[in-house]
C-alpha positions as CSV (number, residue, x, y, z in Angstrom):
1,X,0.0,0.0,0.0
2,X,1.4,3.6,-0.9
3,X,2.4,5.6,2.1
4,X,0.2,9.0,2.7
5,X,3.0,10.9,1.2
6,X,3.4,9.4,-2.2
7,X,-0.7,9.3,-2.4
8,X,0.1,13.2,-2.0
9,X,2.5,13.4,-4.9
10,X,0.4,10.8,-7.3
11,X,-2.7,13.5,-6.5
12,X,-0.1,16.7,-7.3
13,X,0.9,15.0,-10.2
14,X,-2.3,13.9,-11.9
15,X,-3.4,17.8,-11.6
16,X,-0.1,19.0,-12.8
17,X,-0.4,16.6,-15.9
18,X,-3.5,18.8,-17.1
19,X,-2.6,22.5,-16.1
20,X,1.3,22.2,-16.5
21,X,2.8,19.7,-17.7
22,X,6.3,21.1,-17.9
23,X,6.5,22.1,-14.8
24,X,5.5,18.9,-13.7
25,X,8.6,17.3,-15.6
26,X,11.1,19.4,-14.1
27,X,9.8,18.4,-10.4
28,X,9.4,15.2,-11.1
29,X,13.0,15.2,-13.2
30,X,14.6,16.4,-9.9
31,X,12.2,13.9,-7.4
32,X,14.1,11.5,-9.6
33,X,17.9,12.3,-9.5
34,X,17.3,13.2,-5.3
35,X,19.7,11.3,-3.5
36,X,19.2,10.3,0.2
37,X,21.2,11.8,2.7
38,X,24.2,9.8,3.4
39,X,24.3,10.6,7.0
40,X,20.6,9.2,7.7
41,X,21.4,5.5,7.6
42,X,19.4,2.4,8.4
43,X,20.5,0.7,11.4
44,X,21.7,-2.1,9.1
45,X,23.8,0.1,7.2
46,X,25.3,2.2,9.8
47,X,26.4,-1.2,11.3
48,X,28.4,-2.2,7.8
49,X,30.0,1.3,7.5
50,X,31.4,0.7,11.0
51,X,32.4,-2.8,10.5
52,X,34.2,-1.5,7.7
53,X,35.7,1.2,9.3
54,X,39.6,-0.9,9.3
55,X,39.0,-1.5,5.8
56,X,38.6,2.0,5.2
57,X,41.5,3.3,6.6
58,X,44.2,1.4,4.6
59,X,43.1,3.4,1.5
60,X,44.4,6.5,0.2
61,X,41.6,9.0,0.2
62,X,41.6,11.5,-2.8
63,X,39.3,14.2,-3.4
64,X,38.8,15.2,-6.4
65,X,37.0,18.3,-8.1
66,X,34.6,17.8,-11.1
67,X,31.6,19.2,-12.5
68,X,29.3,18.0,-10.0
69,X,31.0,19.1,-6.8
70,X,34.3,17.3,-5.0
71,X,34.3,13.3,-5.6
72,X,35.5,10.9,-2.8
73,X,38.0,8.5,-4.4
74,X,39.5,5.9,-2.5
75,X,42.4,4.1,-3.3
76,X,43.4,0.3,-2.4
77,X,46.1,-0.5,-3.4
78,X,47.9,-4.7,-3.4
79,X,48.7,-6.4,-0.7
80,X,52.4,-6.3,0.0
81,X,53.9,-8.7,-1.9
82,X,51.6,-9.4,-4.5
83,X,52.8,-9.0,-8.0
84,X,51.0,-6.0,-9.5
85,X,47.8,-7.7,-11.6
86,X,46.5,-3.7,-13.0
87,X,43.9,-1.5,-11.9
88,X,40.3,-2.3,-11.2
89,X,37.6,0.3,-10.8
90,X,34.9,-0.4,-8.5
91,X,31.4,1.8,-9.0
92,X,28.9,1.3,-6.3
93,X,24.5,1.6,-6.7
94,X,22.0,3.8,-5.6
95,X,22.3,4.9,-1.8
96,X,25.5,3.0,-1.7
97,X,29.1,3.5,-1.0
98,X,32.7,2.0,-1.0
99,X,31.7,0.5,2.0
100,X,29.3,-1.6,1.3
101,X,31.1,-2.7,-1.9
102,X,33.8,-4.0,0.6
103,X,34.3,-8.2,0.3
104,X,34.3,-7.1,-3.7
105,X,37.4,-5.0,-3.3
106,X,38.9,-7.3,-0.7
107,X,38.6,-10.4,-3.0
108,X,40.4,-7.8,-6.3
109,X,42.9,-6.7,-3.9
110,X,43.8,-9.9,-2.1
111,X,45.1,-11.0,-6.3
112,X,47.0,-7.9,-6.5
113,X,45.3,-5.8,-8.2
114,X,45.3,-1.8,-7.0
115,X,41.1,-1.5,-6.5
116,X,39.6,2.5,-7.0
117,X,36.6,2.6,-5.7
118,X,34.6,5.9,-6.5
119,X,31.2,7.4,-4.3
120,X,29.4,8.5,-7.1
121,X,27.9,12.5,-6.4
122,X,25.5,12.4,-3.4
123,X,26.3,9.6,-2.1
124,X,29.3,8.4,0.4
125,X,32.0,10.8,1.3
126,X,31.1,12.4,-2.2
127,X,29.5,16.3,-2.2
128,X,25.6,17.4,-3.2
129,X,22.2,15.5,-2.6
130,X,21.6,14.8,-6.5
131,X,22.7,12.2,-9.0
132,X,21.9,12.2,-13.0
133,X,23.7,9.7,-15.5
134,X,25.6,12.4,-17.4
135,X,26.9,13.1,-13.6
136,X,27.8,9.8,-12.8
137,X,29.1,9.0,-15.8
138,X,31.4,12.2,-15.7
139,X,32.6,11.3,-12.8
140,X,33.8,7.8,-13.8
141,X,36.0,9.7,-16.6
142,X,37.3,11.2,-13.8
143,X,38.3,8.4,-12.3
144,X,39.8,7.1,-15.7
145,X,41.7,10.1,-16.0
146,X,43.4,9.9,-12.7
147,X,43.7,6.1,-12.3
148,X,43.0,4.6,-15.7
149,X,43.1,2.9,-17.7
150,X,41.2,0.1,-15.8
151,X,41.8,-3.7,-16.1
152,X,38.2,-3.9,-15.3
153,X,35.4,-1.8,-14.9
154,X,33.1,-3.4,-12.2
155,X,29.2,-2.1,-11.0
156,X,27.1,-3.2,-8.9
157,X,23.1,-1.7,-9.6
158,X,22.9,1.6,-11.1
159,X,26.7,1.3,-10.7
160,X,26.6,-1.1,-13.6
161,X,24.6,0.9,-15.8
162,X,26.7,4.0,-15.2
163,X,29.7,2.1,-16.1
164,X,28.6,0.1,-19.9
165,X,27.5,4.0,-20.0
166,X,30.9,5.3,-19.2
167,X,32.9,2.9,-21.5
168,X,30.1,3.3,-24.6
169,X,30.7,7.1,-24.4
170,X,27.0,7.2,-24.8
171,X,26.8,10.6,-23.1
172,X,27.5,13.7,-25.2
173,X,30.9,15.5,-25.1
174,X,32.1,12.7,-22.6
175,X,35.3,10.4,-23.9
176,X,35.0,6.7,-23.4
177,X,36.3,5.0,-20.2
178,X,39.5,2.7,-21.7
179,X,39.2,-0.7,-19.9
180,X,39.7,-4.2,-21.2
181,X,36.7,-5.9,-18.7
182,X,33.4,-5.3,-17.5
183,X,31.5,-6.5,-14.9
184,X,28.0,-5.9,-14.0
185,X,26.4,-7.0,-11.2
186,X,22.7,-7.1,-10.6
187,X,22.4,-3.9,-13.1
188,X,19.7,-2.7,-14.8
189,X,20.0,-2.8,-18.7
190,X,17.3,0.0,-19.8
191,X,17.3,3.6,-18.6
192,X,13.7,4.2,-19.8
193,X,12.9,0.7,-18.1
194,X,14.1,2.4,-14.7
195,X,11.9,5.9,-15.5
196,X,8.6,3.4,-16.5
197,X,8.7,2.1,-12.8
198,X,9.4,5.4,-11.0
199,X,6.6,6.8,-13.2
200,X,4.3,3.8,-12.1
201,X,5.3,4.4,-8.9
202,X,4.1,8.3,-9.1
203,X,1.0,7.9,-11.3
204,X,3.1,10.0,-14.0
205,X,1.1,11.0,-16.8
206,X,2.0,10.9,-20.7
207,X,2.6,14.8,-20.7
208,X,5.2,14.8,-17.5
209,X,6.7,12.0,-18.9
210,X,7.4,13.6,-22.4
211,X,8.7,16.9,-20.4
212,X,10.7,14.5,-18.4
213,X,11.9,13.0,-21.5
214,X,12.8,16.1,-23.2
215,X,14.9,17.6,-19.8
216,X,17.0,14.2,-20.6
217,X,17.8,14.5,-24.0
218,X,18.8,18.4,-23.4
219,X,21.3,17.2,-20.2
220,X,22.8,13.8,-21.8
221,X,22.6,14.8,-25.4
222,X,20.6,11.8,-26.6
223,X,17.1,10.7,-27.0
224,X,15.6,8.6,-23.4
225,X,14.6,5.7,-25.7
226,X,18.6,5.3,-26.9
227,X,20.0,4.3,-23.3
228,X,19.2,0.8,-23.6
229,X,21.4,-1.9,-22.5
230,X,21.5,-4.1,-25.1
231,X,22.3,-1.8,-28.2
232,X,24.8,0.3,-25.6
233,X,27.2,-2.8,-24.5
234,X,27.2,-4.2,-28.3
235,X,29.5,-0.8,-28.8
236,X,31.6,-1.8,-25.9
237,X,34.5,-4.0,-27.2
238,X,35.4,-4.9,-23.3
239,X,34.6,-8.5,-22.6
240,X,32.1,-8.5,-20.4
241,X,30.3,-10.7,-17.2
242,X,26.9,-10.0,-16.1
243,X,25.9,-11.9,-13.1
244,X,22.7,-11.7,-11.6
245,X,20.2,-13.4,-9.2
246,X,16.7,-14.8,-10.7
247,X,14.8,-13.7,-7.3
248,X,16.3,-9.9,-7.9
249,X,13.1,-7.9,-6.2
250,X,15.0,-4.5,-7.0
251,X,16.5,-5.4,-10.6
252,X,14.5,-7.4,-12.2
253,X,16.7,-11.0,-14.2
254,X,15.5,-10.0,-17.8
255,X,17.5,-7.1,-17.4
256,X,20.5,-9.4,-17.0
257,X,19.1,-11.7,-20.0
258,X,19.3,-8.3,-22.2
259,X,22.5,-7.9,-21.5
260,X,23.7,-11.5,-22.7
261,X,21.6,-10.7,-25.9
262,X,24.0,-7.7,-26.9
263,X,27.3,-9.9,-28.5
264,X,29.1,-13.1,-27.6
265,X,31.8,-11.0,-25.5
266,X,28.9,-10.9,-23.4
267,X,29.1,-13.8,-20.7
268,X,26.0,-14.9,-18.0
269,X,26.6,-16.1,-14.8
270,X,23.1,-16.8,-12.3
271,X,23.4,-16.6,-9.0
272,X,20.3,-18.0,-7.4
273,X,19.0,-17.2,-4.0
274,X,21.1,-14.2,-3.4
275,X,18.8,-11.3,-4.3
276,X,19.9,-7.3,-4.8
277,X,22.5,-7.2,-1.9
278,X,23.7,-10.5,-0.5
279,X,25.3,-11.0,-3.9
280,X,27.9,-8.2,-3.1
281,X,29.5,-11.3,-0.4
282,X,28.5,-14.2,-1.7
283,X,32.2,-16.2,-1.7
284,X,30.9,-18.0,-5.3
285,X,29.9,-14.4,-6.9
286,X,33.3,-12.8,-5.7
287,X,35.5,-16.2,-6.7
288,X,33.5,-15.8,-10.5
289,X,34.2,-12.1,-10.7
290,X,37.8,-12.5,-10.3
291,X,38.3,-15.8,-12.0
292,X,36.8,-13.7,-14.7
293,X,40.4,-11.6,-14.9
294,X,42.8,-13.9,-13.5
295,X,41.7,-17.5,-15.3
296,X,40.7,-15.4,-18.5
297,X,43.4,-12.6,-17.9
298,X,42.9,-9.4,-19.6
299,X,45.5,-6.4,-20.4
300,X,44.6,-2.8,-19.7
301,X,43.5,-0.6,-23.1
């Protein structure tokens, strides 16, 4: 059942979609890209940024200016010792952070390889309460242009999307991320997919959603309807692993079945049972994402 509050903005909105419709776009544009604080956390996730607080102090912490504000950067770099396997950046979801992407990096690290992990604008240790894919994927060519180019590329959630994004240089007057690998956890495939549900969600009629729609193409350069998965990875050349859980509740397994549809550098890997989160630890997901480099070893663009 819909809490009072969205019953509130479904009711705005269905009046808004008859008297002004543009208006009603640019609101719900912005109710879209809002990120959650980063200092109001669940229980749950205020215990796993704590847990990981040991973790988080062996990296190098850059901050780094961009268009969006400063970026949080943090660097792991190889266990002493290791011989130097190349450089793995690590993109985190939708009210996530390095944190919580922390038995991933563990698992790169722990082979060798120096592990970047970046808290995309609005969330983490990053500035501003607002996220957009141009943003996001700006910010990954930041990355790149510091600490690239990448071995690997890998995203969890909207992480994933931002990075086939980010290598496909599918947003205008932004240069391709260089890296040999991708992997994409759990990530959605279809931009105007993820706008259908949020619109669902807010009783969004067709008139905000065309305004919406527009207010996209002006900010990324292209047409909603040409951020799809399937025709965006088929310009990647970056062999690829998607890996994914059929019980998803969050992002649902087709997406991950669109994804295997765009080439055969495209490989599939199900993880049953292991849902939108749990996936980040699973020891089988982790041992497949870096068997995917090391077993099948890959050389930096």
């Amino acid at each position: 059942m819909a809490s009072f509050g969205v019953k509130v903005i479904r009711t705005a909105f269905g009046l808004a979609e008859h008297l002004a419709p543009r208006l009603a776009g640019r609101v719900a544009f912005e109710l879209f890209a809002r990120t959650p604080d980063p200092e109001k956390m669940s229980p749950g996730e205020a215990r796993a940024v704590e847990r990981a607080a040991g973790f988080m102090a062996e990296a190098r912490h850059h901050r780094i200016p961009s268009g969006s504000g400063c970026l949080a950067v943090h660097e792991f770099r190889p266990l002493d010792g290791r011989p130097f396997a190349g450089t793995v950046l690590v993109v985190h979801g939708w009210r996530s952070r390095t944190q919580f992407m922390k038995a991933l990096i563990e698992s790169y690290r722990n082979a060798g390889f120096r592990v970047v992990s970046l808290d995309l604008p609005g969330h983490g240790e990053s500035s501003g309460r607002r996220l957009t894919l141009p943003a996001a994927v700006a910010a990954v060519r930041v990355a790149g242009d510091w600490f690239g180019p990448f071995a690997a590329v890998v995203g969890h959630s909207f992480g994933g999307a931002v990075a086939v994004n980010a290598l496909a240089g599918s947003v205008a007057g932004i240069a391709p991320v260089d890296a040999a690998a991708l992997v994409l956890i759990a990530a959605p495939s279809s931009l105007p997919a993820v706008f259908d549900d949020f619109y669902r969600m807010l009783g969004i009629g067709p008139r905000t959603r065309a305004s919406v729609a527009a207010r996209v193409k002006r900010l990324a350069g292209h047409p909603l309807e040409s951020y799809d998965g399937i025709s965006q990875l088929a310009l990647v050349p970056a062999r690829t692993l998607v890996v994914h859980a059929p019980d998803d509740r969050e992002v649902a397994a087709d997406h991950a079945s669109s994804y295997a549809r765009a080439g055969s550098h495209v490989a599939l890997h199900w993880a049953p049972g292991l849902g939108h989160r749990r996936i980040l630890a699973d020891p089988g997901v982790l041992r497949r994402a870096l068997d995917f480099l090391i077993c099948e070893p890959v050389t930096a663009l």
